[in-house]
C-alpha positions in Angstrom: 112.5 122.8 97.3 111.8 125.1 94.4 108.4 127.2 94.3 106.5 129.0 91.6 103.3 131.0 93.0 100.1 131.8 91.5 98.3 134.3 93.0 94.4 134.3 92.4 94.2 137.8 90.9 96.8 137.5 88.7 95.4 135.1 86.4 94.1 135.1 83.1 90.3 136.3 82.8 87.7 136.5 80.4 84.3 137.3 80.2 82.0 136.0 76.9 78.5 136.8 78.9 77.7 132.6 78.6 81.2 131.6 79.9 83.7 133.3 82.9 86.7 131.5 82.9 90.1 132.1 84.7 93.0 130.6 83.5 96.1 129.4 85.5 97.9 128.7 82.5 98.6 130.2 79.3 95.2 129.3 76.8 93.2 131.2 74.2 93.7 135.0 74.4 96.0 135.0 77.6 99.5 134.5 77.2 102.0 135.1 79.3 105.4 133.5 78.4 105.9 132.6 82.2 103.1 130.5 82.4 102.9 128.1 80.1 102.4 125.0 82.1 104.2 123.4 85.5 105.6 120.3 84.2 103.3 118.1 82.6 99.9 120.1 83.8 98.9 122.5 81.0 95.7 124.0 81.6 94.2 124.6 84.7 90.7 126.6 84.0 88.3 127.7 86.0 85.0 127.8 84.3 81.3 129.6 85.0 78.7 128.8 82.3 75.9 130.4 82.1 72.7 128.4 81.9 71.4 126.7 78.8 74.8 127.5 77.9 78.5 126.0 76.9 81.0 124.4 75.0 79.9 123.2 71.4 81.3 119.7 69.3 85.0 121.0 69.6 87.9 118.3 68.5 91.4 117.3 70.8 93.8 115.0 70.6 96.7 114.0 72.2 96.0 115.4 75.7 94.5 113.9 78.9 91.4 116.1 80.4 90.1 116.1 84.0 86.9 118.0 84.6 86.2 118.6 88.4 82.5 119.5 88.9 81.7 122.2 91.4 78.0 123.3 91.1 75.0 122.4 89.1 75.1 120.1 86.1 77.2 119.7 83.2 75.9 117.7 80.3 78.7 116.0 78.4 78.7 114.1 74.6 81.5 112.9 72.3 82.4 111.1 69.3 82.5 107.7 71.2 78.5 107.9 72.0 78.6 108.8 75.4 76.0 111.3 76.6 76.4 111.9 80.7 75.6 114.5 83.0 78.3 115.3 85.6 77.3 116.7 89.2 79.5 117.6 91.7 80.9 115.1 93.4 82.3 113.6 90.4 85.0 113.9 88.0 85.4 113.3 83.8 88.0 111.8 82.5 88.9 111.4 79.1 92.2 110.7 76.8 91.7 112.3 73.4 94.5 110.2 71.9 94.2 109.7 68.2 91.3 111.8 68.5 88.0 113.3 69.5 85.5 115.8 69.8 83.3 116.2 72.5 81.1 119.4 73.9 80.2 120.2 77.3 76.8 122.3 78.3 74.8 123.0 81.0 72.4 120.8 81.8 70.5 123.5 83.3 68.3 126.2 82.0 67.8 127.9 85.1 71.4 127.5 87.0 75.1 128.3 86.6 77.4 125.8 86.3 81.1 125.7 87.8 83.4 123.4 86.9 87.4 123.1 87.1 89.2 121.8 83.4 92.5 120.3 83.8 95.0 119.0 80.9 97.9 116.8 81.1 100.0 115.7 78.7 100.2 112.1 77.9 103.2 109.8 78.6 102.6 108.8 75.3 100.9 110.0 71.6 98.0 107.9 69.8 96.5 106.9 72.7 92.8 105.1 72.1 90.5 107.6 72.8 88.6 106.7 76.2 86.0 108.5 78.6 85.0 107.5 82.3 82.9 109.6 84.6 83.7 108.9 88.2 82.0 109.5 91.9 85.3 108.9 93.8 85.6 107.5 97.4 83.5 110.1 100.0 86.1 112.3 101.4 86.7 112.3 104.9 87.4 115.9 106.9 91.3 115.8 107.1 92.5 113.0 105.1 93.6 113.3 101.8 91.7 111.2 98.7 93.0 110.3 95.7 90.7 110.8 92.8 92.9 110.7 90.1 96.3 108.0 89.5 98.3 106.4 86.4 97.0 103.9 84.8 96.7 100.1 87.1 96.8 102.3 90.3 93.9 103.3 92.9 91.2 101.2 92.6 87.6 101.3 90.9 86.3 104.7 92.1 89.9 106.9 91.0 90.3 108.1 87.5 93.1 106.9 85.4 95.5 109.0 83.0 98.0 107.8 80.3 101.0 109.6 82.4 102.9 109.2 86.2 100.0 111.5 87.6 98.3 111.9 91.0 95.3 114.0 91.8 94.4 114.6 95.5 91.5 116.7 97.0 91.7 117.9 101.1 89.0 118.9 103.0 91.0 120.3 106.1 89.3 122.2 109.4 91.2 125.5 110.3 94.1 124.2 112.3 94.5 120.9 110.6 97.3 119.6 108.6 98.4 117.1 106.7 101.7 115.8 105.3 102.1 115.2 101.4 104.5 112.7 100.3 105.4 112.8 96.6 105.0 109.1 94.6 108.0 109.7 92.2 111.2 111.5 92.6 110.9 113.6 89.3 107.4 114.6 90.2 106.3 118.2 91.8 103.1 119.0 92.9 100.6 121.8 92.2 98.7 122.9 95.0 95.3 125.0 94.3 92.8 126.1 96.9 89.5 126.0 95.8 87.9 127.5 99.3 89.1 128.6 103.1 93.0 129.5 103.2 96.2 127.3 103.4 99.9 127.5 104.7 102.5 125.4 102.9 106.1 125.9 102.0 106.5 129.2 104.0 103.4 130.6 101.8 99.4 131.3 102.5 97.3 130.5 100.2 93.5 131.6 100.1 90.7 131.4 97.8 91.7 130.0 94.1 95.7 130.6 94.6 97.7 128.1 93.2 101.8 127.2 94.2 103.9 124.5 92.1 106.6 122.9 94.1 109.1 120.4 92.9 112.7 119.1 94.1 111.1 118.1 97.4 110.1 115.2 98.6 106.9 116.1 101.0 105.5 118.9 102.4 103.2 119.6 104.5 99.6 121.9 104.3 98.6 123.3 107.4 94.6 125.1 107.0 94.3 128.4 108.3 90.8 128.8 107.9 88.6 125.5 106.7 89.9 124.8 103.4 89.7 122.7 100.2 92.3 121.7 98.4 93.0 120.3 94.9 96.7 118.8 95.0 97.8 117.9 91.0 101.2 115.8 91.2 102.8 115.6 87.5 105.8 115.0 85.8 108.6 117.9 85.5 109.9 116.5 82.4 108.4 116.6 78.9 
């Protein structure tokens, strides 16, 4: 097994008064030649907006974008005619493909809104440009659910990319543990702890740390505290 870690504090930070973000990865202002992406996961932002606040018409193409709502309301619009609000509970998901722009506010005047961004890269350029807006399956204390998967794979209530990729979420009680098997041989998997504190692959992991690991084919996440987890399984190639 190979293993690339991520501590919380050492990421990427900015602070525009309407938007703290934290980046994982390499984007805008932060670069760090090191951390550019883990396979193909490229962006892996962790966003505050402050209310009445956000992300104006803005264009992308070419990439496939996961947004994980974590508090309050996120109103959404794009250059297909969709107009949505996205609470938590429930995921975005949208290929830009040939092309798109979107914008992403606040719904609320009074509240702050949190929300994780994700990018993947496509298996594939000139995609058609598609949105869906998901409430996945309830997850159950201890069991891992699949809110993401590739396209033809996971049912109604799972989000589908253009690319061999698997999103999991774990809500584990201190003590519990789970083993995580990886779908493809040339995946790895990017584990990142939203809350509570983890041990996997002879690491802990607490509060927005993130680990990559890749040329394994499980492993397993054992909570040390109650914890929830966001597992991203990608690619390793281009």
């Amino acid at each position: 097994m190979n293993k690339t870690i991520h501590r919380a504090n050492t990421r990427g930070h900015a602070d525009h008064g309407w938007l703290d973000t934290y980046h994982t990865f390499s984007f805008a202002d932060y670069y760090d030649p090191r951390r550019i992406r883990f396979g193909t996961l490229r962006v892996l932002n962790d966003d505050t907006i402050a209310p009445g606040e956000g992300f104006g018409t803005h264009p992308h193409n070419d990439m496939e974008i996961v947004t994980v709502a974590l508090e309050g309301a996120l109103l959404h619009g794009d250059s297909m005619g969709n107009m949505k609000v996205l609470h938590p509970g429930e995921i975005q998901v949208m290929s830009a493909g040939t092309g798109i722009t979107h914008s992403e506010m606040n719904a609320s005047e009074t509240d702050r809104a949190k929300l994780l961004q994700i990018w993947v890269f496509p298996d594939a350029k000139n995609h058609t440009p598609r949105y869906s807006q998901i409430e996945p399956e309830p997850a159950k204390r201890n069991e891992l659910r699949t809110i993401v998967a590739p396209e033809g794979n996971g049912g109604e209530r799972v989000g589908h990319l253009h690319q061999n990729a698997w999103f999991s979420t774990l809500d584990l009680d201190k003590g519990g543990a789970i083993d995580y098997r990886i779908h493809t041989p040339a995946n790895g998997a990017y584990i990142f702890v939203i809350e509570g504190a983890i041990e996997t692959a002879g690491e802990i992991l607490r509060h927005r740390d993130g680990m990559g690991v890749w040329d394994t084919d499980q492993f397993r996440i054992e909570a040390t505290a109650d914890a929830q987890v966001l597992i991203i399984e990608v690619p390793m190639g281009n």
